[in-house]
C-alpha positions in Angstrom: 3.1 42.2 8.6 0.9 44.0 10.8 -1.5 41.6 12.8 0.6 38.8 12.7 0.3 36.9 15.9 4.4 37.3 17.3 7.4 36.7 14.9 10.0 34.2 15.4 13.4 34.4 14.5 13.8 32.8 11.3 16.6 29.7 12.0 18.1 28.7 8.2 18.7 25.2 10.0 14.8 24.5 10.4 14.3 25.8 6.6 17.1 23.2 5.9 15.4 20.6 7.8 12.1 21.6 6.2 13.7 21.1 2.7 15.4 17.3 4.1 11.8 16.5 4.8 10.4 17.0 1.9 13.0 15.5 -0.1 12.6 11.9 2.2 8.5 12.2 1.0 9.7 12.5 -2.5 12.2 9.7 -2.7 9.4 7.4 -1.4 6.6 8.4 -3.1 8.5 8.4 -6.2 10.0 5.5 -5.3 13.5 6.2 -5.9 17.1 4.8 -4.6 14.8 2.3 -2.9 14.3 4.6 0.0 11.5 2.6 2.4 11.5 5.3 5.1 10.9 8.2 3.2 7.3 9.1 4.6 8.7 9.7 8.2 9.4 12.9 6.5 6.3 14.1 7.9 6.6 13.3 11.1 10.2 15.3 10.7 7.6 18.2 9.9 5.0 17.8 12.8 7.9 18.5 15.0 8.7 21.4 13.3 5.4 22.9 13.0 5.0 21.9 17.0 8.0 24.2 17.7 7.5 27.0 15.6 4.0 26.9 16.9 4.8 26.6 20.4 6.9 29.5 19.8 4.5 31.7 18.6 1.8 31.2 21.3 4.3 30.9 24.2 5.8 34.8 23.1 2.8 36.3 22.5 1.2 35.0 25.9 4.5 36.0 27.5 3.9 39.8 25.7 0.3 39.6 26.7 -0.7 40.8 23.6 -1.8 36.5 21.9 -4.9 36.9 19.6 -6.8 33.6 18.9 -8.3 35.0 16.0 -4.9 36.6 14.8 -3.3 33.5 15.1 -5.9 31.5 13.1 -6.1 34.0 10.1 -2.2 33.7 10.2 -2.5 30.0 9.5 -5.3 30.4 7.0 -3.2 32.8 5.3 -0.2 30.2 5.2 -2.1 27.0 4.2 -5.0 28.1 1.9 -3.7 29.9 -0.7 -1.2 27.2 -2.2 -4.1 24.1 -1.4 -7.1 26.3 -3.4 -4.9 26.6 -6.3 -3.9 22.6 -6.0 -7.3 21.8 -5.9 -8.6 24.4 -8.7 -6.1 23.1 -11.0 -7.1 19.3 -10.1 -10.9 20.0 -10.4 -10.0 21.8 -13.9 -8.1 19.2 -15.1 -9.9 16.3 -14.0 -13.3 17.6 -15.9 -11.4 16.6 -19.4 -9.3 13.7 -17.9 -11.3 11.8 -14.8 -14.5 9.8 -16.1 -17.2 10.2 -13.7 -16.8 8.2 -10.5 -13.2 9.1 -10.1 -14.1 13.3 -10.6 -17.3 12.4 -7.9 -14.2 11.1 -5.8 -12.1 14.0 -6.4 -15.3 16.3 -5.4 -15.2 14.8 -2.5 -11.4 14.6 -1.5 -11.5 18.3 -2.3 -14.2 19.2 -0.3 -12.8 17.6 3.0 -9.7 18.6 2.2 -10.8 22.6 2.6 -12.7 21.9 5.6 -9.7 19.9 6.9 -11.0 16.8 7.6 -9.6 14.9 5.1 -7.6 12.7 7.6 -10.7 11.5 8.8 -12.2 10.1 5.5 -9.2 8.8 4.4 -8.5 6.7 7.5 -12.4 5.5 6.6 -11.1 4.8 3.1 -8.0 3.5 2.9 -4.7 2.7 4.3 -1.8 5.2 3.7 0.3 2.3 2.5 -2.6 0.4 0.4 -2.2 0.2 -3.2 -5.5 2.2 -3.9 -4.1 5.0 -1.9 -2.7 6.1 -5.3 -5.7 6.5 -6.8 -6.8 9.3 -4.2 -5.4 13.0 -5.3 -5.4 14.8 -2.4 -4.3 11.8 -0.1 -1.3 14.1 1.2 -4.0 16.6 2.7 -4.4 14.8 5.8 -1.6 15.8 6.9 -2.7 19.5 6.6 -5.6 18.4 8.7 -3.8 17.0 11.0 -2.0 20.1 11.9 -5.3 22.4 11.1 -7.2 20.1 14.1 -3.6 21.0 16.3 -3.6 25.0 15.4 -7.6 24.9 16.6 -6.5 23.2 19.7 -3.4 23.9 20.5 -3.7 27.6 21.2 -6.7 27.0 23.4 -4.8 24.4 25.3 -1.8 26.8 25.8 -4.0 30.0 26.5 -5.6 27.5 29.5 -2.5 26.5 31.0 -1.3 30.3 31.2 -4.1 31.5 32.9 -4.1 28.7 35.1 -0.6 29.4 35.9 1.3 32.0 34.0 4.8 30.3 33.6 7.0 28.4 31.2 7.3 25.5 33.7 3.5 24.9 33.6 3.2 25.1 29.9 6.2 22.6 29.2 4.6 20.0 32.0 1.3 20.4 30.6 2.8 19.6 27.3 4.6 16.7 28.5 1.4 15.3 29.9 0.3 15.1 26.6 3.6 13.9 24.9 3.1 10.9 27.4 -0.5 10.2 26.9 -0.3 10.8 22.4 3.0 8.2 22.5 0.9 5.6 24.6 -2.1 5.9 22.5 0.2 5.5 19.5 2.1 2.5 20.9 -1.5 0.2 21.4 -2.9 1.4 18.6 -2.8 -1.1 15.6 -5.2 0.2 13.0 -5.1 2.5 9.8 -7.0 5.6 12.0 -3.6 5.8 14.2 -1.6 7.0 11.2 -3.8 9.6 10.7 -5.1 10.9 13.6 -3.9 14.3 15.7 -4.5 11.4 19.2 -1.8 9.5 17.9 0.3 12.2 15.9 -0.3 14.9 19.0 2.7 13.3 20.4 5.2 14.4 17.7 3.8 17.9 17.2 4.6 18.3 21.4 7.5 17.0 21.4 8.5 20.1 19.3 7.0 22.6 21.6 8.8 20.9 24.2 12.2 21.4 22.6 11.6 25.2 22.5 10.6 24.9 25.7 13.8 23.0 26.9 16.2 25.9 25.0 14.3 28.3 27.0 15.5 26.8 30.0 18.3 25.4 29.3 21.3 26.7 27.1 23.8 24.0 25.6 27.3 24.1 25.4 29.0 24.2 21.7 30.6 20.8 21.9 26.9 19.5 22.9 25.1 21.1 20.2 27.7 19.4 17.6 27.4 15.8 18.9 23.3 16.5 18.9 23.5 18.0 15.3 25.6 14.6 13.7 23.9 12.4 15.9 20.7 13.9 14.9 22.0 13.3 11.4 22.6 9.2 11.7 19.2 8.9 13.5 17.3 10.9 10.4 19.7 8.6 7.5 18.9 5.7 9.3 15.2 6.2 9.9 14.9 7.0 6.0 16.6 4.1 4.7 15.7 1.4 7.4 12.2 1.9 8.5 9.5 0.2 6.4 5.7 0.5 5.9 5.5 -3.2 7.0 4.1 -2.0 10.6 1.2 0.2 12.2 2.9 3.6 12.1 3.5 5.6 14.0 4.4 3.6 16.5 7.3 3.5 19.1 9.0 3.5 15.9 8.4 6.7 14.9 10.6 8.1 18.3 14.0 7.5 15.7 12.9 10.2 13.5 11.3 12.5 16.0 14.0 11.9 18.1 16.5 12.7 15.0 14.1 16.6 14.4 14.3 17.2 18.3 18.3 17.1 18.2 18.7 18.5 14.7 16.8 21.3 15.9 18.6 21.9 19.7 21.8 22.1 17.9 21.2 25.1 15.9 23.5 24.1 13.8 22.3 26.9 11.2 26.1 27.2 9.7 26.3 23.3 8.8 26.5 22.7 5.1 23.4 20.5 5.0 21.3 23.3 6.1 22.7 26.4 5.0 23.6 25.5 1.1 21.6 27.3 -1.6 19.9 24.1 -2.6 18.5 23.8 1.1 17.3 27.3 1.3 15.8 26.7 -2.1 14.0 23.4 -1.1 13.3 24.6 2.3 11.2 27.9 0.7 9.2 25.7 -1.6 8.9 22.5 0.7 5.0 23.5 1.3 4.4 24.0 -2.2 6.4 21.0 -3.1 4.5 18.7 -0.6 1.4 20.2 -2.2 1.9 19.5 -5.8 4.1 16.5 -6.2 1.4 13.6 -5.0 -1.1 14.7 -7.5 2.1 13.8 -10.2 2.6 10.7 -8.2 -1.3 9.7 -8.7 -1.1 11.0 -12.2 1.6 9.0 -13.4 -0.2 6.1 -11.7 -3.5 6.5 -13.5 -1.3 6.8 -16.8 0.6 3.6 -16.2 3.5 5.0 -16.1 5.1 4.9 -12.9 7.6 2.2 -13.9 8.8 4.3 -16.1 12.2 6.0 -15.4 12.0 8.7 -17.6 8.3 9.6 -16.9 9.2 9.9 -13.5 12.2 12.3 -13.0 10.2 14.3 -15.8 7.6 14.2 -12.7 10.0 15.1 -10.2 11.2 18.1 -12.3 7.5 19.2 -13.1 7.1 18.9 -8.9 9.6 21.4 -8.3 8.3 23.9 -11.0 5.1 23.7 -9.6 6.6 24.5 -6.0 8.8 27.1 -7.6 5.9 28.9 -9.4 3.5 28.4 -6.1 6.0 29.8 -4.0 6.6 33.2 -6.3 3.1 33.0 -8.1 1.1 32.3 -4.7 2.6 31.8 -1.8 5.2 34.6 -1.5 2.2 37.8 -3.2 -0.7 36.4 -1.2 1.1 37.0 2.7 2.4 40.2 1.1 -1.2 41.2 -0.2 -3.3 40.0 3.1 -1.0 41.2 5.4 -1.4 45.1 4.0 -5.3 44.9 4.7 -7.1 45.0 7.8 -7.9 42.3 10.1 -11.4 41.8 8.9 -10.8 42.8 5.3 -8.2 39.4 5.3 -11.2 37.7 7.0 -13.7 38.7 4.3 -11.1 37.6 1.5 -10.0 34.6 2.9 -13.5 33.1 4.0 -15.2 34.5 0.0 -12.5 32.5 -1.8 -12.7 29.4 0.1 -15.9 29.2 0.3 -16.5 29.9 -3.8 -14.0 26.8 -3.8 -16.0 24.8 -1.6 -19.3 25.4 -3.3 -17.4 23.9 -6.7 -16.3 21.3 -5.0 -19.6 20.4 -3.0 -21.1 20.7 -7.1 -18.5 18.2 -8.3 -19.2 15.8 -5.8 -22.9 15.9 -5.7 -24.1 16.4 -9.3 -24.0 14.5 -12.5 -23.1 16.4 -15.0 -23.4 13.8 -17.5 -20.1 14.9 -19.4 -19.6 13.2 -23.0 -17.1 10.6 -23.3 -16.8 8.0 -25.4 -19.6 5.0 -24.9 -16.2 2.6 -24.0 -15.3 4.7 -20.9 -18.5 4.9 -19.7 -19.5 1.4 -20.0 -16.3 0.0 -18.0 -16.3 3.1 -15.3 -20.4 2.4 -14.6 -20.0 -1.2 -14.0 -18.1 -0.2 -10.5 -22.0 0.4 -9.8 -23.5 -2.3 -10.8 -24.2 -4.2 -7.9 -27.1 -5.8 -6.0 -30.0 -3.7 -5.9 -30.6 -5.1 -2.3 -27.5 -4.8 -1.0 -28.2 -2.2 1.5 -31.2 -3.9 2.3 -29.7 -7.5 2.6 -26.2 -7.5 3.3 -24.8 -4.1 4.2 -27.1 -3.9 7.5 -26.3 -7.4 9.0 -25.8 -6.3 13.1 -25.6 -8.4 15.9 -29.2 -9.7 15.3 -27.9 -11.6 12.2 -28.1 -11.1 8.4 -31.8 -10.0 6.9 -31.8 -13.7 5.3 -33.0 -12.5 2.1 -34.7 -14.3 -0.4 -33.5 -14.5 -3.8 -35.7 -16.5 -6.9 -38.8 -18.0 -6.5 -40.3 -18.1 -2.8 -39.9 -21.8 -2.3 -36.2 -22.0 -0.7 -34.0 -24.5 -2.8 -30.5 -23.8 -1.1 -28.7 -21.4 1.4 -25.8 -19.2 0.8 -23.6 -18.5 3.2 -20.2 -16.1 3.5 -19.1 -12.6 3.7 -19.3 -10.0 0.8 -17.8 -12.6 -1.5 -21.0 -14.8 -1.3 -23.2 -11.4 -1.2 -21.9 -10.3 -4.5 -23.2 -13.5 -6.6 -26.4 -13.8 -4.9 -28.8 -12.4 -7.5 -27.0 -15.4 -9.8 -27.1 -17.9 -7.5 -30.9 -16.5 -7.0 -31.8 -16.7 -10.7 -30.0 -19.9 -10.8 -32.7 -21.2 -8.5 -35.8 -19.3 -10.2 -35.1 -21.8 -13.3 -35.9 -24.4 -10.9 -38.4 -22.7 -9.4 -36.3 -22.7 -6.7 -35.4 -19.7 -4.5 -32.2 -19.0 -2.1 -31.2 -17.7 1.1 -28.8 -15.4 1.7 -27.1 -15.5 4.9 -23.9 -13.1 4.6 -21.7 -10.9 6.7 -19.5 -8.3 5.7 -15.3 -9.1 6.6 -16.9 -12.3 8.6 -15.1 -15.4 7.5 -16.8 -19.1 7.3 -14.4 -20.0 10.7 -14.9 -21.9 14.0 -14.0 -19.1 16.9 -11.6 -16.7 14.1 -11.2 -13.1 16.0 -10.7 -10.1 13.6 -6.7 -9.2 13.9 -8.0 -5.7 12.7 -11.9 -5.1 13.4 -13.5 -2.2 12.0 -14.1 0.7 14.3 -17.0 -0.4 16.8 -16.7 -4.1 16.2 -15.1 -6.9 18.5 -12.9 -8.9 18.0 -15.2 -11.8 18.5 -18.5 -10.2 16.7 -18.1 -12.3 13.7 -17.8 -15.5 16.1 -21.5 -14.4 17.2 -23.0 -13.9 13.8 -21.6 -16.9 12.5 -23.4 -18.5 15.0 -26.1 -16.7 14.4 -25.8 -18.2 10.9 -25.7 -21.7 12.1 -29.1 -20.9 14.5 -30.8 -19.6 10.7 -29.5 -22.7 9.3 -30.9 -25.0 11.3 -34.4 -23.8 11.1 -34.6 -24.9 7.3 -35.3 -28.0 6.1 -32.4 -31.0 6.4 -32.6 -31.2 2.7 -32.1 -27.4 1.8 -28.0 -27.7 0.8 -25.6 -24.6 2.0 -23.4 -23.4 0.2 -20.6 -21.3 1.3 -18.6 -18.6 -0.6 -16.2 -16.4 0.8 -12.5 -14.9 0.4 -11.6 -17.2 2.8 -7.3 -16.5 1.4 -7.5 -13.2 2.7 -8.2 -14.3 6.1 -4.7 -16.4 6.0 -2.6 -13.8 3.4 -4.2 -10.2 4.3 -6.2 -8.8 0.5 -3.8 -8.3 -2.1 -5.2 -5.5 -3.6 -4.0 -3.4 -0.1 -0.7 -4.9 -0.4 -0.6 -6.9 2.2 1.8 -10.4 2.2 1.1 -13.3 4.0 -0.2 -11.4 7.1 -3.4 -12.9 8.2 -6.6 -10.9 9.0 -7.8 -13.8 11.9 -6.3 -15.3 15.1 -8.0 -18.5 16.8 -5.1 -19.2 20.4 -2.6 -16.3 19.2 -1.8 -13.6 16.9 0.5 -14.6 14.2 1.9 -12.1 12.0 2.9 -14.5 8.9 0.4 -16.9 7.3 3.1 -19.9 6.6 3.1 -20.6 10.3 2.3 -23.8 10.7 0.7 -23.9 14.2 -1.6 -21.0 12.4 -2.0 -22.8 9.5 -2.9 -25.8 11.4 -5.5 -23.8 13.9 -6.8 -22.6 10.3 -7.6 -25.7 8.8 -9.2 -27.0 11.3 -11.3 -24.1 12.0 -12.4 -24.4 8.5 -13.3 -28.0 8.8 -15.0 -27.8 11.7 -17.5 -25.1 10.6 -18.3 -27.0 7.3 -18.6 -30.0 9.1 -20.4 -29.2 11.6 -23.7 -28.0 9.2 -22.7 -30.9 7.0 -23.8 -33.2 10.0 -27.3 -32.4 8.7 -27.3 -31.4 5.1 -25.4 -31.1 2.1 -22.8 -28.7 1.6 -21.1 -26.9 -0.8 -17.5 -25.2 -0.5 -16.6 -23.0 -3.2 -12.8 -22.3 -4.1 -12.2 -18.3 -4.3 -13.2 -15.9 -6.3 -10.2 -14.7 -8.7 -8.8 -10.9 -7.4 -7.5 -9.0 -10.1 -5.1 -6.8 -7.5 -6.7 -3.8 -8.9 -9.9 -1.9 -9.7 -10.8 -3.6 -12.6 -13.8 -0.6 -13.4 -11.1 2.3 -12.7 -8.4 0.3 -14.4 -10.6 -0.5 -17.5 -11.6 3.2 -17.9 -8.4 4.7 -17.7 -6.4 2.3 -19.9 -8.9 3.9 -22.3 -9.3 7.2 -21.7 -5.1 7.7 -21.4 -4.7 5.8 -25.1 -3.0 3.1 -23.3 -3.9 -0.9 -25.2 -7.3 -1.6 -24.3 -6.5 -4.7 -23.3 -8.7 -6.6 -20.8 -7.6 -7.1 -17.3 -6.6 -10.5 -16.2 -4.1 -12.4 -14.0 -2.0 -15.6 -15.0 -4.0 -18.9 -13.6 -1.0 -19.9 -12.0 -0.8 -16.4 -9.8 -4.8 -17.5 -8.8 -3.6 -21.3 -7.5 -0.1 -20.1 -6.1 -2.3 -17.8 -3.7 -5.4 -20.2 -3.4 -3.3 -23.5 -2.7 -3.4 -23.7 0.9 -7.2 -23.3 1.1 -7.9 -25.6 -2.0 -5.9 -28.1 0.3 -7.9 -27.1 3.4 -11.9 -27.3 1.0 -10.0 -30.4 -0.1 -9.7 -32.7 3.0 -13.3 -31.1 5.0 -14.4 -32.6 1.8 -12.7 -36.2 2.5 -13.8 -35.7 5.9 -17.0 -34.3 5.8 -18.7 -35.5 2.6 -18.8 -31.8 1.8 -18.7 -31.4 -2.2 -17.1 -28.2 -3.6 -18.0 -25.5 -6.5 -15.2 -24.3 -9.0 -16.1 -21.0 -10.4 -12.5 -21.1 -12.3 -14.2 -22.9 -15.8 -16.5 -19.8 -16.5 -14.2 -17.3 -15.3 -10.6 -18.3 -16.7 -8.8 -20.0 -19.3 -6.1 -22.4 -19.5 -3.9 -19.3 -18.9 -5.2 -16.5 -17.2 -8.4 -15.5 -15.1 -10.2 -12.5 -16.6 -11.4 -9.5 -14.6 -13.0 -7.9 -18.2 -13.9 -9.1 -21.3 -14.4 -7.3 -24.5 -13.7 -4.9 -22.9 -16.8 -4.9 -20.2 -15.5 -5.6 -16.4 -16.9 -8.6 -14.5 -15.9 -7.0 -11.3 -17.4 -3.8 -9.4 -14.3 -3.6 -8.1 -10.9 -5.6 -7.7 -12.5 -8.9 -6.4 -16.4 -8.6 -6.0 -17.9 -9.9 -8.7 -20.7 -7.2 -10.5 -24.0 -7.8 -11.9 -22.9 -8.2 -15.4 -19.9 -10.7 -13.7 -21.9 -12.9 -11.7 -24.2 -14.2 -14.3 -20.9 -16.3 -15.8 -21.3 -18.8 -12.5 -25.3 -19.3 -13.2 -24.4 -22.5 -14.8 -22.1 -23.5 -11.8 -25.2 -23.2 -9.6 -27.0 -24.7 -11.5 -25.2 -27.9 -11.0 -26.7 -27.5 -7.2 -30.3 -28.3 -8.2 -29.4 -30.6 -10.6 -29.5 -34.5 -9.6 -25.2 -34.7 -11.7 -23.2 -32.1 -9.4 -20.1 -30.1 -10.6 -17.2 -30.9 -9.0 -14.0 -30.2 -9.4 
């Protein structure tokens, strides 16, 4: 291969380690033999793409002959092939398969996932470990952009510290700089854009340029290099089986299994039977390929409903490795050989035509309608994640530190105020149209994540926020409340049990989302508990000094996306049954905060709101009916939804008040 950048030895016990890797991602995201720890198999390959990387750069700067460009088109030419065809293939087959807002979705996954920035609108999406992160196709990518964002830099970097100070020494300590300051970032941070960031992964892709580095200097006697290559081994099993997804990741954590590559890969252990065995080499080949093509079978079996389903699922596993098997001969293995027999700026020209003809598809998918037929059902339940306030952007999703827009809803004469987060935002056009048959009208005074609490900090705020923001703009609430008349009632709505248990639909158990004197991790801690109530109370109370007010008990959450869920029962043949959870899951998850609405109500005089008679049965609460979903999503209410509670609103203009 002509204009490769330098060639490195190839070391059977790195393709081994490559195919151990791979095999860890499988057995978790197939969820197999319980394995909790299998995603640090990633982390196993940053390491290994730090040192072979480092390895690359460091000879040809040595030889004097390192190409940026060289080394660029030699990465394209490794990564793009095998990711266009994934994403052809996906786009192809979601035109039949996907109803419309998931193939928009998959437009746009695709499209940032060839530009390599795909880490970065997942981390704005969703959590690697949240339940909806099955829903995203090319979730897996952000590794690849992880490690595109390091070959852009990385070189640059290196070249720098060469000409600096042309040495070895220099390079390792510059590396080590970094090392230090990736880990620290990685230690304090505690939000979803650590896991997918190059800051906070940088770390782990060093730390295998600075084992080359260290065999350069230093060479390690034979007894060594077996104690590293077993203990390696115990650190790997062990961070597999015992590391969970319950913490931010990575973390200090992540040192077992980046500590268990670095040794592995010291002890050049290339003779030992769990590198050099057929089925290694094999696995090790296709491990790119097989990374690329088994999450799509993972999301696929999840939008089938089948991922409980044993035999579904090694039929997956066997379809993952025929994928890899015919992407490694079909694409991977004819692509190098045909680029690398053309010239430098031919490979450019080929390379840059193809993924940019993918890119303009993919840019078409996600930006067009193209009003496909499917049947009426599908389209009914996939549009209704849509159907939503027509002001939203207007009254809820621009709150900022000056306070919420106070829309108006109804009739202009004010009747009653409505307080909360997105919860309370999501029912305001019923609540409004409540009012308009008393020609009455209604306030909305909402926040979005903010919860109805005396002095609750955010545990997790959103990129750019405080902790203590929403402590300002519920004040800011109270000031707005206060310049209405004393008999104008508030009511406030909110998902008030997430701030206590963490959302359910994310996966998240009894891990609360607010601190008052302290972070606790567990909800059923009872000084937390007790800090909760009472900030609870004294928020209600403190408006109910003046006027009346209204507490109103959750919202049902279905768990899932009732829209997506709906539609793709029905277009995968699968019972179009409607979507609904058992009354006694809604009150086993509710209790604490019925319990908390119930005493500021002994307290306070404060009245409260059931929305659980129009919504559920004596059984189960509904996210659809006949077939129509009454959520946007798993726990907002939609247009179509919200009109069910008019009649519990109207009980707040009437003189006889619902209670429950």
């Amino acid at each position: 291969m002509n204009h490769l950048p330098s060639s490195v030895n190839f070391r059977e016990d790195i393709n081994g380690l490559r195919a151990w890797a791979v095999v860890a991602v499988l057995l978790f995201h197939f969820k197999l033999f319980g394995i909790t720890g299998g995603f640090v198999g990633v982390d196993i390959f940053f390491v290994i793409s730090g040192f072979l990387m480092t390895a690359i750069i460091a000879k040809g700067l040595e030889r004097g002959d390192f190409s940026l460009l060289k080394f660029y088109i030699a990465r394209a030419r490794r990564i793009l092939p095998a990711l266009i065809m994934v994403i052809v293939a996906l786009l192809a087959l979601g035109w039949f398969w996907l109803t419309d807002p998931d193939y928009t979705e998959l437009g746009h996954q695709s499209s940032y996932a060839l530009v390599f920035i795909s880490n970065v609108y997942f981390w704005r999406k969703t959590g690697y470990f949240d339940t909806e992160a099955h829903e995203k196709w090319l979730l897996h990518t952000w590794s690849l952009s992880v490690e595109w964002q390091f070959y852009l830099a990385f070189p640059v970097f290196l070249s720098l510290l060469w000409k600096f100070r042309p040495d070895l020494k220099t390079m390792a300590l510059g590396l080590l700089l970094v090392f230090i300051a990736s880990l620290a970032l990685s230690g304090l941070s505690n939000s979803s854009k650590s896991f997918y960031s190059l800051s906070t992964r940088g770390w782990e892709l060093s730390a295998g340029g600075l084992v080359y580095l260290s065999a350069r200097f230093q060479v390690l006697s034979s007894k060594l290099k077996i104690f590293l290559h077993w203990l390696g081994w115990v650190l790997l099993v062990s961070a597999i089986t015992l590391i969970s997804n319950d913490g931010d990741w990575p973390g200090l954590s992540a040192l077992l299994p980046v500590s268990a590559a670095v040794m592995l890969i010291l002890s050049q252990q290339s003779n030992s039977i769990l590198f050099s065995s057929h089925i290694a080499q094999w696995l090790g080949d296709r491990s790119y390929s097989l990374y690329l093509w088994h999450w799509p079978l993972v999301v696929s079996l999840y939008f089938t409903g089948l991922s409980s389903q044993w035999a579904w699922v090694l039929s997956a596993i066997v379809m993952s490795l025929l994928l890899a098997h015919l992407s490694y001969q079909l694409i991977e293995v004819p692509t190098r050989q045909y680029l690398s027999d053309k010239s430098l700026r031919q490979e450019i020209i080929i390379i840059m035509v193809i993924a940019t003809v993918t890119l303009i598809a993919a840019l078409g998918v996600k930006k067009y309608d193209f009003n496909r037929p499917l049947p009426p059902e599908i389209e009914i339940s996939a549009n209704e994640a849509s159907n939503k306030d027509p002001r939203l952007n207007e009254c809820f999703k621009y709150a900022n530190e000056q306070g919420s827009p106070g829309c108006l809803y109804g009739s202009s004469e004010v009747g009653a105020l409505l307080v909360g987060d997105s919860h309370a935002s999501s029912v305001a056009t019923a609540f409004g149209a409540s009012a308009n048959k008393f020609n009455k009208g209604i306030i909305q005074l909402s926040y979005s994540g903010c919860y109805p609490l005396a002095n609750a900090k955010k545990i997790k705020p959103k990129a750019g926020k405080s902790n203590a923001q929403c402590i300002d703009l519920n004040r800011s609430s109270i000031k707005k409340i206060n310049t209405f008349k004393q008999d104008i009632p508030v009511i406030i709505l909110s998902r008030i049990n997430a701030a206590i248990w963490g959302k359910n639909e994310s996966g998240e158990k009894n891990s609360p989302r607010v601190f008052f004197s302290k972070i606790y991790r567990d909800g059923n801690n009872p000084v937390f508990q007790q800090e909760f109530k009472s900030a609870l109370k004294r928020w209600a109370c403190n408006i109910a000094e003046k006027r009346t007010v209204y507490l109103a008990r959750p919202i049902p959450e279905m768990g899932v996306n009732v829209p997506d869920t709906l539609s793709r029962n029905i277009l995968f043949g699968r019972a179009n049954e409607d979507i609904k959870i058992p009354l006694k899951a809604y009150h086993l998850r509710n209790r604490f905060v019925w319990n908390a609405q119930d005493e500021a109500a002994q307290e306070c005089g404060i009245k409260t709101l059931n929305p659980l008679p129009y919504l559920c049965d004596k059984q189960y609460c509904y996210g659809s009916k006949d077939g129509r979903p009454l959520y946007f999503d798993d726990d907002h209410l939609s247009e179509y939804g919200n009109k069910l509670l008019i009649p519990m609103f109207n009980s707040v203009f009437k003189s006889t008040v619902h209670t429950d």
